[in-house]
C-alpha positions as YAML, in Angstrom:
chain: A
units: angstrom
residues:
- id: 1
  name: UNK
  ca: [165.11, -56.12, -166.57]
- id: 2
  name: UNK
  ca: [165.10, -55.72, -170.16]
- id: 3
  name: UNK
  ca: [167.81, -53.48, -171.68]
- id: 4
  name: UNK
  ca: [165.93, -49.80, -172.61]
- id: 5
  name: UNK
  ca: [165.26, -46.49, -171.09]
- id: 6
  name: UNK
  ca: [168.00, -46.90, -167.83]
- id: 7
  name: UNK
  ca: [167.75, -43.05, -166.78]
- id: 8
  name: UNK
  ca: [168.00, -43.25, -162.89]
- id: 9
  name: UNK
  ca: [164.29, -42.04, -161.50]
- id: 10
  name: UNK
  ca: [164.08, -39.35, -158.97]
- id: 11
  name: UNK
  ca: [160.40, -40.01, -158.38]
- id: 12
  name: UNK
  ca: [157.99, -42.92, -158.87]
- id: 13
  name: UNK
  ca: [153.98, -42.82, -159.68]
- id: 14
  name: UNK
  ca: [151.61, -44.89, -158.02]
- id: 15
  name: UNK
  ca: [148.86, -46.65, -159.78]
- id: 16
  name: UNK
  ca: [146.63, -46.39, -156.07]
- id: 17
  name: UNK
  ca: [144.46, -49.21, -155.19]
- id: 18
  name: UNK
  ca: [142.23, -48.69, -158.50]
- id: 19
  name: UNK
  ca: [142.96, -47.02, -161.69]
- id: 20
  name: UNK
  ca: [139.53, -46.87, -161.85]
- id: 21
  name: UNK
  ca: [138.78, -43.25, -162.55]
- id: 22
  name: UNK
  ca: [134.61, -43.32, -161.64]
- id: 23
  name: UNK
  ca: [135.82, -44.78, -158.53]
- id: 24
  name: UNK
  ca: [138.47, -41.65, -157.03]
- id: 25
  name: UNK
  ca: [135.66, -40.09, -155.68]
- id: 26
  name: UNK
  ca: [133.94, -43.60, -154.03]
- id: 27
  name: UNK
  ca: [137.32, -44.78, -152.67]
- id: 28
  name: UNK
  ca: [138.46, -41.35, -151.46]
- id: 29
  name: UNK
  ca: [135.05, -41.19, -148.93]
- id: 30
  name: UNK
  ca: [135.73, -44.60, -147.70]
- id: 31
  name: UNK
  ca: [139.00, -44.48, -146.78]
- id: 32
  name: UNK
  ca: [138.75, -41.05, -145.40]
- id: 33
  name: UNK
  ca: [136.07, -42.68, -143.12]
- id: 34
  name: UNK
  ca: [137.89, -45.48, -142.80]
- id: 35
  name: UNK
  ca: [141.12, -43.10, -141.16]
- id: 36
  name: UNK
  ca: [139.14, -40.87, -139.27]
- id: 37
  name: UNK
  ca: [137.16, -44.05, -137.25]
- id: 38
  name: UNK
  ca: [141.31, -45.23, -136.80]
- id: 39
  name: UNK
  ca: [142.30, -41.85, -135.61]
- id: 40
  name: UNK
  ca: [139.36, -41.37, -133.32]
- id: 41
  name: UNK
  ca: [139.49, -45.67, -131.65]
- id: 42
  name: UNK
  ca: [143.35, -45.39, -130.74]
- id: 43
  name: UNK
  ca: [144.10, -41.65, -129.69]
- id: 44
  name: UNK
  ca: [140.90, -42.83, -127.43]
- id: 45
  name: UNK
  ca: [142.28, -45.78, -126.39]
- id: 46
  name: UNK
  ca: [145.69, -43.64, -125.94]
- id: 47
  name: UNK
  ca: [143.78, -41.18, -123.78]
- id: 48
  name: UNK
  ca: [141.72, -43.61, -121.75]
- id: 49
  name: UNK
  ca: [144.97, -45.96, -120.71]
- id: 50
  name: UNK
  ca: [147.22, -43.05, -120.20]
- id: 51
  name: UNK
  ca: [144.43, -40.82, -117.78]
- id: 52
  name: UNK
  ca: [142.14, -43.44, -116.24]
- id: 53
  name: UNK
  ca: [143.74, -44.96, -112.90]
- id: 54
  name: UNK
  ca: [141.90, -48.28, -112.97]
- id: 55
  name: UNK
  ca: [143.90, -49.07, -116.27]
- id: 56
  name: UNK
  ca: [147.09, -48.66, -115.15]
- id: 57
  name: UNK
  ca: [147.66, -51.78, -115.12]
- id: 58
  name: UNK
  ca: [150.56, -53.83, -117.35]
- id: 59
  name: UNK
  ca: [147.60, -55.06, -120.21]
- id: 60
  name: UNK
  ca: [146.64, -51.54, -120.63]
- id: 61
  name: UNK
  ca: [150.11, -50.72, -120.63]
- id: 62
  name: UNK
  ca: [150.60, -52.72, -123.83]
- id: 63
  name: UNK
  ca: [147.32, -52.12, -125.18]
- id: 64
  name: UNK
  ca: [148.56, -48.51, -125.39]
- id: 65
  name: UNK
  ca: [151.38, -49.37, -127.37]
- id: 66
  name: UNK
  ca: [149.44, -51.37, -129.84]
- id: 67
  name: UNK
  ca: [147.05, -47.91, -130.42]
- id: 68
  name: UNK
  ca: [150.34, -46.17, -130.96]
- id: 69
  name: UNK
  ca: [151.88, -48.26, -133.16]
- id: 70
  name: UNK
  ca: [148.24, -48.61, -135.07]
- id: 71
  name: UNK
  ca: [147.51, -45.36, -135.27]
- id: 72
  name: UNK
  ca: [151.18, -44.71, -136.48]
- id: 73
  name: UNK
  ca: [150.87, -47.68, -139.06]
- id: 74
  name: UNK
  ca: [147.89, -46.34, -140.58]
- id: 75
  name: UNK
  ca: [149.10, -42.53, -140.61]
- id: 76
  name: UNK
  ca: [152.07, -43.37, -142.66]
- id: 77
  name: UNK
  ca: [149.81, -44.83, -145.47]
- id: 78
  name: UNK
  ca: [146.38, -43.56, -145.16]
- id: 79
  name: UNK
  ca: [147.27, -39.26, -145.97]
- id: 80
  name: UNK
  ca: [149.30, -39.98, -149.51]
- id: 81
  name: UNK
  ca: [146.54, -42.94, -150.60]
- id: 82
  name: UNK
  ca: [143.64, -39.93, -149.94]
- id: 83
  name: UNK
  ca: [145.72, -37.22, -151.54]
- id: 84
  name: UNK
  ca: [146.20, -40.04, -154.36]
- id: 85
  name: UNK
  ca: [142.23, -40.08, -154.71]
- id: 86
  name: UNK
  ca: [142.12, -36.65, -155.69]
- id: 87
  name: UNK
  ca: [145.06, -36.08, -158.06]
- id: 88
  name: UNK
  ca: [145.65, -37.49, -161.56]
- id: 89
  name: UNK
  ca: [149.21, -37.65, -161.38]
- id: 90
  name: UNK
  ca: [150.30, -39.95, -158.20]
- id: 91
  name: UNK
  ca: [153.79, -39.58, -157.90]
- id: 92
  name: UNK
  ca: [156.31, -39.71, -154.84]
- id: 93
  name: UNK
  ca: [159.63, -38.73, -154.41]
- id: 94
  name: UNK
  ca: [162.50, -40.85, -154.23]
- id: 95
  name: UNK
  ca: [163.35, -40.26, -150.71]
- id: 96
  name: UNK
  ca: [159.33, -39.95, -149.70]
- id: 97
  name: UNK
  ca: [158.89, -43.47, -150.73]
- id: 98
  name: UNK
  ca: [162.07, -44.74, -148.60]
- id: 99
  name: UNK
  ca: [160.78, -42.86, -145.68]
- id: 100
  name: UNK
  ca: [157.02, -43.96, -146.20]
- id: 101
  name: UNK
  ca: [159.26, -47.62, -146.80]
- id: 102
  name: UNK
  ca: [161.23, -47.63, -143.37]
- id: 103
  name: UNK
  ca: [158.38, -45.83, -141.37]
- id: 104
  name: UNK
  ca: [156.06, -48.51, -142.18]
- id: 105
  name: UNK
  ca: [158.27, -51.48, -141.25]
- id: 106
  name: UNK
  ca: [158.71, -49.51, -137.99]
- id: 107
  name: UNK
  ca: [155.65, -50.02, -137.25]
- id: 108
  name: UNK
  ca: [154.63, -53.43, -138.85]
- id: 109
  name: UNK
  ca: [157.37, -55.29, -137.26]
- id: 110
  name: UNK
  ca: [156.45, -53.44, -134.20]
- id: 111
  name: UNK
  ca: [152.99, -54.61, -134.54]
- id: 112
  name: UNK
  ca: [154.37, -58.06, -135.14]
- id: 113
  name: UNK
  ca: [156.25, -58.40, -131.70]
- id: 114
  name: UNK
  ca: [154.24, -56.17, -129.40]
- id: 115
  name: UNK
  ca: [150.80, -58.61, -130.35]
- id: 116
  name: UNK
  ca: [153.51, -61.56, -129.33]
- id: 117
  name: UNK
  ca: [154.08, -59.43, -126.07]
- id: 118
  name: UNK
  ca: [150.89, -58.99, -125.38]
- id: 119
  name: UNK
  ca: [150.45, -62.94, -125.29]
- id: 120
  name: UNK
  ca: [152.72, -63.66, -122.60]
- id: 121
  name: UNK
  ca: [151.31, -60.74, -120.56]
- id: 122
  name: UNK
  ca: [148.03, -62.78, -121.28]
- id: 123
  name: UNK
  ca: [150.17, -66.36, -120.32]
- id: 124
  name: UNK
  ca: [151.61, -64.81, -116.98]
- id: 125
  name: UNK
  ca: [147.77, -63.23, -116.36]
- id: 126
  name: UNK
  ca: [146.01, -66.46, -116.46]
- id: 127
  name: UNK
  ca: [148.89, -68.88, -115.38]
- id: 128
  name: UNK
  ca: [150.33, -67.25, -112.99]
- id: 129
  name: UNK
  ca: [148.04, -64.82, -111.42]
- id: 130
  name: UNK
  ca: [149.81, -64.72, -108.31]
- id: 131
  name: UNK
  ca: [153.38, -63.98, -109.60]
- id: 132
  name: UNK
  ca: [151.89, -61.66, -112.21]
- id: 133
  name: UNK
  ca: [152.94, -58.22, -110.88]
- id: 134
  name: UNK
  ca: [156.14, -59.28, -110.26]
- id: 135
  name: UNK
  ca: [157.13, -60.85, -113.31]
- id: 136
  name: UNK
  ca: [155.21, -58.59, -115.71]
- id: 137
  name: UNK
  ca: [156.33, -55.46, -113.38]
- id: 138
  name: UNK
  ca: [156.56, -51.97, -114.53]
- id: 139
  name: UNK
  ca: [160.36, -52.35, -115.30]
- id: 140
  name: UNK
  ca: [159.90, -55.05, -117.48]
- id: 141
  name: UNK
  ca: [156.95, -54.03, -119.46]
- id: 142
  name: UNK
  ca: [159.43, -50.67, -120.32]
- id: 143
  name: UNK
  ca: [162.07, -53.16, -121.39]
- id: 144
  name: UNK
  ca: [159.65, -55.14, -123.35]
- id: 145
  name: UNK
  ca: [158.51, -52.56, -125.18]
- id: 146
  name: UNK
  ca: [161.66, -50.52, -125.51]
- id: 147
  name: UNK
  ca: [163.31, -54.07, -126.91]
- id: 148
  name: UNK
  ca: [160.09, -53.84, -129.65]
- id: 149
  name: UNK
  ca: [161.10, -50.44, -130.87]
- id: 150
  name: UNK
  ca: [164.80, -50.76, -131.07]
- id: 151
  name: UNK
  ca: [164.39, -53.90, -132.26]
- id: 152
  name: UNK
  ca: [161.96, -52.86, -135.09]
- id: 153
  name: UNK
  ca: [163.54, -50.00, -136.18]
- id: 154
  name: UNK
  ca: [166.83, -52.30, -136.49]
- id: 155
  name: UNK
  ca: [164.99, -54.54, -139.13]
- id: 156
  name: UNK
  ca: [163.35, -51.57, -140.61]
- id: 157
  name: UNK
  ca: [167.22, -49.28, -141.29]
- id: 158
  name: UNK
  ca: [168.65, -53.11, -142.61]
- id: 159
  name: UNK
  ca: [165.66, -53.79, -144.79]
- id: 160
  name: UNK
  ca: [165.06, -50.61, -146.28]
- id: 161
  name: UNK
  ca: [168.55, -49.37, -147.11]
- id: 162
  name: UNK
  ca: [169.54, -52.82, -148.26]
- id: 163
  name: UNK
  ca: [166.39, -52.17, -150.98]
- id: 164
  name: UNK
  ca: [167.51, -48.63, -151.74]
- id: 165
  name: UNK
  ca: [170.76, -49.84, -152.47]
- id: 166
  name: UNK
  ca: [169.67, -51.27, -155.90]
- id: 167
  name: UNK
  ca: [169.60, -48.91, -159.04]
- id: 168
  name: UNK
  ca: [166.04, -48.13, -159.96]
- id: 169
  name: UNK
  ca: [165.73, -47.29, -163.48]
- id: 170
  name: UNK
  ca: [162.56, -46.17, -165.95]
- id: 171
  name: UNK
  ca: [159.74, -47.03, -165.62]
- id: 172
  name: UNK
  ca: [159.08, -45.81, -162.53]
- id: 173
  name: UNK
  ca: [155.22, -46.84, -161.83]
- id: 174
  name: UNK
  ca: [154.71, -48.76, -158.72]
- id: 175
  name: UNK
  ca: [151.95, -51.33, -159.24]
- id: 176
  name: UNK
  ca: [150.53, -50.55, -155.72]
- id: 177
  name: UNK
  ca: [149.29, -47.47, -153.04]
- id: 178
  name: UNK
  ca: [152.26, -47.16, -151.20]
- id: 179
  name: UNK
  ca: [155.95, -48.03, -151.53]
- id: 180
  name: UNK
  ca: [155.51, -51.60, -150.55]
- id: 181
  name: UNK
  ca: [158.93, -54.08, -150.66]
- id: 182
  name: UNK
  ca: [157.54, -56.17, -153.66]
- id: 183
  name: UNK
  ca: [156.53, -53.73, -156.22]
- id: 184
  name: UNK
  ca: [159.51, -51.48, -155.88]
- id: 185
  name: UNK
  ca: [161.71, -54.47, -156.01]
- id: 186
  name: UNK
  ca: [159.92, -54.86, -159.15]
- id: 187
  name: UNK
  ca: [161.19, -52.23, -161.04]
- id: 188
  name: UNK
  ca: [165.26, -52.84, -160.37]
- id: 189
  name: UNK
  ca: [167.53, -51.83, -163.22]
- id: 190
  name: UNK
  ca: [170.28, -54.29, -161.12]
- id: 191
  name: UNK
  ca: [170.36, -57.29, -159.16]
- id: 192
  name: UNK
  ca: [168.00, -57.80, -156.29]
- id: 193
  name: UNK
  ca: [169.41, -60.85, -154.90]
- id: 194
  name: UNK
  ca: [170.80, -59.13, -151.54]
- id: 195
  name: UNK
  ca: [167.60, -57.24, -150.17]
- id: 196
  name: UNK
  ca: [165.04, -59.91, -151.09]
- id: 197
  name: UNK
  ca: [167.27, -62.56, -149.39]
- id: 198
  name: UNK
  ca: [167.54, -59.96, -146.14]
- id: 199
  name: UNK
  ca: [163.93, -59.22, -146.85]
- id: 200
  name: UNK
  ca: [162.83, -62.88, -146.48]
- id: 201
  name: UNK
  ca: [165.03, -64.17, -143.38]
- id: 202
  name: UNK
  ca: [164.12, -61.10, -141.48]
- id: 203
  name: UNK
  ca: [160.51, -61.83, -142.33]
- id: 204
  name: UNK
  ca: [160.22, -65.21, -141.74]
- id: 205
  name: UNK
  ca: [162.62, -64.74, -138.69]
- id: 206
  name: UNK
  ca: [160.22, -62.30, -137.32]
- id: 207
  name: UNK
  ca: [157.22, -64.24, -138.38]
- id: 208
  name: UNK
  ca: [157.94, -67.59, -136.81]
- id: 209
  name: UNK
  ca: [159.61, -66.22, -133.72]
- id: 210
  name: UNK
  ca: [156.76, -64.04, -132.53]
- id: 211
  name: UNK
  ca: [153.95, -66.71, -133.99]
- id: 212
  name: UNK
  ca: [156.36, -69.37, -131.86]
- id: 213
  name: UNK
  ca: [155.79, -66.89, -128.60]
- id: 214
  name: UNK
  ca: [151.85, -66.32, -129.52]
- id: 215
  name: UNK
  ca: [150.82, -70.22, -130.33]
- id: 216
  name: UNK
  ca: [152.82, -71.52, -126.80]
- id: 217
  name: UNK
  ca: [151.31, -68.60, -124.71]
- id: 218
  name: UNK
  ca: [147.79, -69.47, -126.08]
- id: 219
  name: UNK
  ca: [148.71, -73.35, -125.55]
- id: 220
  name: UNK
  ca: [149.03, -72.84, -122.06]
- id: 221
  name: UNK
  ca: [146.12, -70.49, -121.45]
- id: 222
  name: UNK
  ca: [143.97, -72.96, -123.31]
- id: 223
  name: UNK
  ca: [145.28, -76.25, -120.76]
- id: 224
  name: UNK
  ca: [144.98, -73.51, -117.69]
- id: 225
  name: UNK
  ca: [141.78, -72.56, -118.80]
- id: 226
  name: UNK
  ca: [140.53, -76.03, -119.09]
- id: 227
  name: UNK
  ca: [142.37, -77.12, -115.62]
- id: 228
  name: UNK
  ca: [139.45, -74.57, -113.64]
- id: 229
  name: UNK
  ca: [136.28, -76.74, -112.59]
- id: 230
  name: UNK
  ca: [133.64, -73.73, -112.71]
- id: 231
  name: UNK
  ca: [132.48, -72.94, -115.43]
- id: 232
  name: UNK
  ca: [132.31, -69.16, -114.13]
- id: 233
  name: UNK
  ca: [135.51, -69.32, -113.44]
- id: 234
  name: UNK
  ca: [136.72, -70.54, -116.71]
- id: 235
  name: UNK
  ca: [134.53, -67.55, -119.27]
- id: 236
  name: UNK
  ca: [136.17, -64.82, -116.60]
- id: 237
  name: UNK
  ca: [139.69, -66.53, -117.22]
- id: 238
  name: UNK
  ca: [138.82, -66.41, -121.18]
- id: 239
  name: UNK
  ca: [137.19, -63.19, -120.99]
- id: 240
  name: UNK
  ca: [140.65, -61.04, -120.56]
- id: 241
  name: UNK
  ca: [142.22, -63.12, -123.14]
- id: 242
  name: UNK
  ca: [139.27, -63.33, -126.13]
- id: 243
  name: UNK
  ca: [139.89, -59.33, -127.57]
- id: 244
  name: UNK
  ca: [143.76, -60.26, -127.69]
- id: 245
  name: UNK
  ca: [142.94, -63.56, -129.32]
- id: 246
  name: UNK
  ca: [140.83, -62.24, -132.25]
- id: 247
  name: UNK
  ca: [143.29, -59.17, -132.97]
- id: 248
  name: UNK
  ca: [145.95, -61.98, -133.37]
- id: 249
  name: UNK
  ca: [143.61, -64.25, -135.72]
- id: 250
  name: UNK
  ca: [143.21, -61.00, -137.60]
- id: 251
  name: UNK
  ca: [146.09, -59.55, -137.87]
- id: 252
  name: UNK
  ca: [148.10, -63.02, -138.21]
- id: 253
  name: UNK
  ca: [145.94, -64.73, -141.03]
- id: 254
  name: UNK
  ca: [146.32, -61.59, -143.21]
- id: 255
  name: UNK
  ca: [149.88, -61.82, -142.99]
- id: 256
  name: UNK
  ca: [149.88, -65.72, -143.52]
- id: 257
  name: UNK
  ca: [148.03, -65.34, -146.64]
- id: 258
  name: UNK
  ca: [150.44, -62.88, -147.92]
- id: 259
  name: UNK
  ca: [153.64, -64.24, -147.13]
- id: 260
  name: UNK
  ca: [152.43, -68.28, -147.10]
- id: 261
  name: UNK
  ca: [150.88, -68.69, -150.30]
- id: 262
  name: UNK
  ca: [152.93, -70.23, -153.45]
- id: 263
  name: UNK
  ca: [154.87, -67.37, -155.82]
- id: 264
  name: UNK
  ca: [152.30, -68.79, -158.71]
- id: 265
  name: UNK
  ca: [149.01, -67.50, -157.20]
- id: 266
  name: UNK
  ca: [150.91, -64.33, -156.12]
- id: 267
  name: UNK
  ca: [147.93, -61.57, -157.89]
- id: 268
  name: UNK
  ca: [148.87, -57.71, -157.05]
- id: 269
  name: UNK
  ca: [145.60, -57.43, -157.15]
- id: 270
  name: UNK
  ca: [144.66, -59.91, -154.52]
- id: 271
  name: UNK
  ca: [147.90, -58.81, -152.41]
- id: 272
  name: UNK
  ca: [146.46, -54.75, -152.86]
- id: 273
  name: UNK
  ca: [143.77, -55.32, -151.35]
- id: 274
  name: UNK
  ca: [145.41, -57.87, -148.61]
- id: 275
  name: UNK
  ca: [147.96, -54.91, -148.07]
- id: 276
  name: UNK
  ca: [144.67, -52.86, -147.66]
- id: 277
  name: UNK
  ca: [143.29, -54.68, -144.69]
- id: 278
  name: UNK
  ca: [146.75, -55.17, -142.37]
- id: 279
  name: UNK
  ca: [147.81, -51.19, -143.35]
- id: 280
  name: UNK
  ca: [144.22, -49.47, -143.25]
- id: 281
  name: UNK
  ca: [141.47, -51.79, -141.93]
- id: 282
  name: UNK
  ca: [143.50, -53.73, -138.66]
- id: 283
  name: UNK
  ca: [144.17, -49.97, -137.22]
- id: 284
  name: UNK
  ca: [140.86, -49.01, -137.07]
- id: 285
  name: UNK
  ca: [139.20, -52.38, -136.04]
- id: 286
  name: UNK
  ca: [141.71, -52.79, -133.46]
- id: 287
  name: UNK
  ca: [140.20, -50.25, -130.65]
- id: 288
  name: UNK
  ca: [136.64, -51.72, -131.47]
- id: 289
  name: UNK
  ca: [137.88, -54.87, -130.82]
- id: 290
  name: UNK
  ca: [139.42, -54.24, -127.46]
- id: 291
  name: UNK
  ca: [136.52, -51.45, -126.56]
- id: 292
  name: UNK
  ca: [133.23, -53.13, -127.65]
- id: 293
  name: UNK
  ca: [134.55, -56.77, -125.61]
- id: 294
  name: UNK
  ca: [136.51, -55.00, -122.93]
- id: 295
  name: UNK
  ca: [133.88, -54.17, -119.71]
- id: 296
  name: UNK
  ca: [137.01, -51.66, -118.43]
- id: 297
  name: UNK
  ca: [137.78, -49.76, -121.35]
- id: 298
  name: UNK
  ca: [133.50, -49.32, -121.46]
- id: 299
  name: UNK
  ca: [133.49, -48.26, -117.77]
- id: 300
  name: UNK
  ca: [136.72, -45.85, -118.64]
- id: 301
  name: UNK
  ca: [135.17, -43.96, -121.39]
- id: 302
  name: UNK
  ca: [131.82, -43.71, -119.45]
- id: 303
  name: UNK
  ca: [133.93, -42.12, -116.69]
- id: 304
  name: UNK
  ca: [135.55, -40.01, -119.62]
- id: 305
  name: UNK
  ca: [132.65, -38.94, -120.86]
- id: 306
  name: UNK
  ca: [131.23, -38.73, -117.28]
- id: 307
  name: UNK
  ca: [133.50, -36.25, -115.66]
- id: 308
  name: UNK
  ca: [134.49, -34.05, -119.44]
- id: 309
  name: UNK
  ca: [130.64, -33.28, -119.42]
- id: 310
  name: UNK
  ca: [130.91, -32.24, -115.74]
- id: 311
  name: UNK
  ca: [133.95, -30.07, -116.44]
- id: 312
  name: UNK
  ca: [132.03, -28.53, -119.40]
- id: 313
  name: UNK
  ca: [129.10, -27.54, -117.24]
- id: 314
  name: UNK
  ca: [131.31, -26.56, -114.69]
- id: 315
  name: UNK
  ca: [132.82, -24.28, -117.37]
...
């Protein structure tokens, strides 16, 4: 950075996704939509797997997990960006932003590992049906998922604290609508050699492991899958692994196109409104993604809906 104004900032201001000010107003409605449908898909998808007996099963288990760490994801980002809509001055304070910071990798990196755990649930499903509640048991599906959390909250404490640990000097605007790794990095009054280096082997680390674990399960579902002579047989074996497939396409090709393409075509613009989709849209198309192709999470909130109605009248 440029010698200058090197007071040490207590705050920063975020420009939001638009400085824009005819479009506050616009923005503010959409996203507010945008959270509530997020809110509303996973706590239901939370409340279905967690009360309905026919989906206690170890998918559902992990399906859960993924509405938790969704609905988590997006609650970390979604309340400041709204309150950002409505207020001229967007600032947050130094310690807010590395909370909002370390929360969200939390729950990214979760999000990372528990879609690659979800693929070997599908691999053991379809390739080994009759081993399937034995290796998959309950035990193991509580270690897999405890292993996600510790894990991620690992990479998020080494990651964050290793970018906190960098002087940040005026200016403090952050050229984004949350306190995201590369714009903060951004406006370093000292060297940030140390966290980007931890910041890309942990990435890429994390990336290519859990893409590694996703691409192999799939490769094996796909030869199983092709191995079964009816054709019945092989769109109900493709059926319980198609929702899982396009959440991973989703979620997966947003984060390749952030982290793959060269530093030259590297827009903030273009990476706002990436950032946009894998913080605020993924949550909320998640549960209609599982809900609208799943015929058991239909049939559970039928039920739901059944016997809450009942209980009403009953009432």
């Amino acid at each position: 950075m440029a010698p200058g104004n090197f007071t040490r900032v207590t705050e920063f201001i975020l420009t939001g996704v638009s400085d824009r000010p005819e479009l506050q107003i616009p923005l503010f409605f959409v996203f507010l939509v945008i959270y509530g449908l997020t809110v509303a898909g996973n706590l239901s998808i939370i409340t279905l797997t967690s009360v309905d007996s026919r989906l206690q099963t170890p998918m559902y288990f992990f399906l859960r997990h993924l509405a938790i760490i969704n609905l988590g994801n997006s609650t970390v980002i979604a309340p400041k960006m709204l309150i950002n809509f409505l207020v001229k001055k967007k600032t947050i304070f130094y310690y807010e932003c590395a909370i909002q910071l370390g929360v969200f990798l939390v729950f990214i990196v979760a999000e990372v590992f528990m879609l690659a755990v979800m693929a070997y649930d599908r691999y053991v499903a379809i390739c080994n049906p009759l081993l399937y509640m034995v290796v998959v048991s309950r035990q193991v599906c509580l270690l897999l998922v405890s292993l996600t959390y510790l894990y991620s909250f690992f990479i998020a404490l080494l990651a964050s604290s290793s970018i906190f640990s960098v002087a940040y000097c005026s200016p403090n605007v952050i050229n984004h609508f949350f306190c995201d790794i590369v714009p903060l990095l951004a406006l370093s009054c000292s060297d940030t050699y140390f966290p980007e280096t931890v910041v890309f082997i942990s990435a890429a680390t994390d990336l290519v492991f859990s893409m590694i674990i996703v691409l192999v399960s799939y490769f094996n579902i796909v030869l199983s899958i092709l191995r079964i002579h009816s054709s019945e047989g092989r769109k109900k074996a493709f059926s319980t692994c198609a929702s899982h497939m396009m959440a991973v396409t989703v979620f997966y090709g947003t984060m390749l196109f952030m982290y793959v393409q060269p530093p030259t075509k590297h827009a903030m613009d273009t990476d706002k409104m990436a950032s946009v989709f894998y913080t605020v849209v993924i949550p909320m198309l998640n549960p209609m993604i599982y809900s609208l192709r799943n015929k058991d999470v239909k049939a559970a909130l039928w039920r739901f809906l059944t016997n809450s109605c009942c209980s009403f009248k009953l009432v």
